[in-house]
N, C-alpha and C positions, 0 to 999 in steps of 0.2 A: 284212712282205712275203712271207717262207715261207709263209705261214698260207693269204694270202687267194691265193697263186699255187698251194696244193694243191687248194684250193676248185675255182679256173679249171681246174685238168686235169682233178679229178673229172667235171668238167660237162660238158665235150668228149669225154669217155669216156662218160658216160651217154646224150648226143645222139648221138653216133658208134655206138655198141656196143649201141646200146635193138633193134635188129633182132637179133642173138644174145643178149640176156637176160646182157649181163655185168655182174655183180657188184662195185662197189667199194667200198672203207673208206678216208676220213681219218681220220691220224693225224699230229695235229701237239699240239704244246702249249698251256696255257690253252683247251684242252677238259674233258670228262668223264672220266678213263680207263677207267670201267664202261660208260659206253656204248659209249666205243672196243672195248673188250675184248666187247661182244657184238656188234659188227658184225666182228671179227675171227671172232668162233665162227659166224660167216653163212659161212663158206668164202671172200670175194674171191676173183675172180677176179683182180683189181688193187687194192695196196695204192700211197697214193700219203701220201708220212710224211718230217717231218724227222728226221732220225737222232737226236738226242738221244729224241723221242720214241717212236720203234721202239724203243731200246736198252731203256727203262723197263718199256713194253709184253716185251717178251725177258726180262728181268731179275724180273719182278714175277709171272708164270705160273707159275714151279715145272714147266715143262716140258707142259704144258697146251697151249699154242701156240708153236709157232716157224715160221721161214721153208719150211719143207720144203712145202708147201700152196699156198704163194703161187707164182703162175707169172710173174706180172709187178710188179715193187714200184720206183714209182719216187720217189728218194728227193732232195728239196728242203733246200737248203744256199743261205744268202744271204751274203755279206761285203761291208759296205761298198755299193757300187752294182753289184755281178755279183752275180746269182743262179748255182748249180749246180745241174743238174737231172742226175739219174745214175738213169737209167732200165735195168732189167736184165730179163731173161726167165733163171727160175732151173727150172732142171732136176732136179725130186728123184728119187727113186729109186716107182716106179709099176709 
């Protein structure tokens, strides 16, 4: 349900956001991580990722990538029959 509900925001953001030229990356699991990890090096504008697989992607770069870049990362958490969607706009230092 995580998976195919990152898909659906991607999409709304692509349709939504296609007159500003915004940038997104999925990142969820039983994907590729090489491919994740170069749509990560494309800069997003909006990452939208379950947490187990942001941590992987964090954990697996050796400092290569991390959050500081990302402006918007919204992150997808299911339990049971409730989904969490934890949408943030993070502020790095610019």
């Amino acid at each position: 349900m995580s998976r195919e509900l990152a898909f659906q925001i991607a999409e709304q953001f692509a349709v939504l956001g296609a007159s500003l030229n915004i940038r997104t990356a999925v990142v969820v699991g039983g994907m590729d991580m090489m491919a994740q990890a170069l749509e990560l090096g494309n800069r997003p504008h909006v990452v939208i990722a379950t947490p187990g697989r942001i941590v992987d992607h964090l954990r697996s770069t050796s400092g290569e990538w991390d959050l500081s870049r990302v402006k918007f990362l919204v992150s997808i958490r299911t339990s049971g029959y409730c989904c969490f969607i934890n949408a943030r706009l993070w502020i790095g230092s610019r």
